[in-house]
C-alpha positions in Angstrom: -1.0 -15.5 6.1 -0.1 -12.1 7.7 0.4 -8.7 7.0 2.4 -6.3 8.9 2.3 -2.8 7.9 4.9 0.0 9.5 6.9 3.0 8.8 3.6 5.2 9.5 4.7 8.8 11.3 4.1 12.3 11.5 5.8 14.6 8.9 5.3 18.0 7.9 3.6 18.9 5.1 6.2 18.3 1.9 8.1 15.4 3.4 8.2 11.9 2.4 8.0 9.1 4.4 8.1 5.2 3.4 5.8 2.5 4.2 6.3 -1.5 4.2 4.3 -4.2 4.4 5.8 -7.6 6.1 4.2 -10.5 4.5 4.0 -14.6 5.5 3.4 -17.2 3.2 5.2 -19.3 0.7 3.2 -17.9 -2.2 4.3 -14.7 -2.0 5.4 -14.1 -5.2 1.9 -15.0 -6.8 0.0 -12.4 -5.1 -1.6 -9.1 -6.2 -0.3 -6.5 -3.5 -2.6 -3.1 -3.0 -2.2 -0.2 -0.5 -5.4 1.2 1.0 -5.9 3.8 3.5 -8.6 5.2 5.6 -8.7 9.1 7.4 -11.3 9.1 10.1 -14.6 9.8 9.1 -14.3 8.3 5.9 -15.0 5.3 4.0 -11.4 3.2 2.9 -9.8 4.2 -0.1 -7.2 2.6 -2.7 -3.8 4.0 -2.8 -1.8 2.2 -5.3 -1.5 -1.7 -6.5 1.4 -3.6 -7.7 1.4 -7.1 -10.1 2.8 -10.4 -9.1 6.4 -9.3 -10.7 6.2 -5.5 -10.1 6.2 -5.3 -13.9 3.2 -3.2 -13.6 1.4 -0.8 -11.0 -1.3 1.6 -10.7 -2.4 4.4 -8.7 -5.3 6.3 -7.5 -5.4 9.5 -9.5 -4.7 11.5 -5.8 -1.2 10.1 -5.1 -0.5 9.5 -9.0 3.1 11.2 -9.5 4.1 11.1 -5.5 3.6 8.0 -4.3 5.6 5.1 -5.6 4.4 1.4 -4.9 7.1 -1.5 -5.0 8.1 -5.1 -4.4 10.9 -7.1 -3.1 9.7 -10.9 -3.3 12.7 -12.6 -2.2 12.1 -10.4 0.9 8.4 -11.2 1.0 8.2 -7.4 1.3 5.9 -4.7 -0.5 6.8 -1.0 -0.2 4.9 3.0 -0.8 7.4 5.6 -1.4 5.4 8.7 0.1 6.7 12.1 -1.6 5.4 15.4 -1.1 2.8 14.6 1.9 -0.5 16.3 1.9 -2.3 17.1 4.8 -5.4 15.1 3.0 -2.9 12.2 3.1 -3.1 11.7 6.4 -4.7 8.0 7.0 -4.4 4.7 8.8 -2.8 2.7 5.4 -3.2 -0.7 5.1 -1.4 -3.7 3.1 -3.5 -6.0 1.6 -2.7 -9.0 -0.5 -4.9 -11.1 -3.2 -3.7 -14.8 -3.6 -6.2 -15.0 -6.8 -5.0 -12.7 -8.9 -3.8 -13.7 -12.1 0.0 -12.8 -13.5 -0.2 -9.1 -14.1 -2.9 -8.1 -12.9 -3.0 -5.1 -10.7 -5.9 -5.3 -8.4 -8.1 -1.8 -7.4 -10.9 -3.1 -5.7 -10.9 -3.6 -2.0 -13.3 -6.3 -2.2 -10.9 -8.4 -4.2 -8.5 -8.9 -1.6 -7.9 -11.6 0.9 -5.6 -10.8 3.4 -5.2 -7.3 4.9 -2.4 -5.6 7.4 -3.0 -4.3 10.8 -3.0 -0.3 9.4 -0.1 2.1 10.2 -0.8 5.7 10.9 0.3 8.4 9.0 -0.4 11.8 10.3 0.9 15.0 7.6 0.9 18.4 9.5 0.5 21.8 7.5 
């Protein structure tokens, strides 16, 4: 299984930018999706997380109402709309995927994960 994240960029402060995630693997389709990110200095943080189907997602209460997390299965592809750019949203973000899941679930918790993207860079001026 791999993960390609890109898309990643410098914007201004206000602009949107979108990232997606390049998966291998038949199984696809049966696997949790999450978005993570890490801004140096700091520990790794969840971003947003997307079911099996797409029928349901979550976010982290930070990008809750700007990001937008979403799936394309017969493309093997997983997507974050990025809207309104902070500064504080600049980050390496990572795809990750969790073949374990079960249908529905939307998984928050890094440890839950098995398979994890290379990181693209977003950088947000002011």
């Amino acid at each position: 299984v791999q993960l390609q994240a890109f898309g990643g960029g410098l914007v201004q402060a206000g602009g949107s930018l979108r990232l997606s995630c390049a998966a291998s693997g038949r199984r696809f389709s049966s696997w949790a999706m999450g978005w993570f990110r890490q801004a140096p200095g700091k520990e790794r943080e969840y971003v947003a997380a997307i079911s099996w189907a797409g029928t349901r997602k979550h976010y982290a209460n930070s990008v809750k109402g700007r990001f937008g997390i979403s799936r394309d299965n017969g493309e093997n592809m997983v997507y974050l709309q990025m809207n309104n750019l902070k500064p504080e949203d600049t980050a390496v973000y990572y795809c990750a995927a969790d073949d374990n899941a079960v249908p529905g679930a939307v998984v928050v918790e890094s440890n839950a994960y098995d398979y994890w993207g290379q990181g693209t860079l977003v950088t947000v001026s002011s």
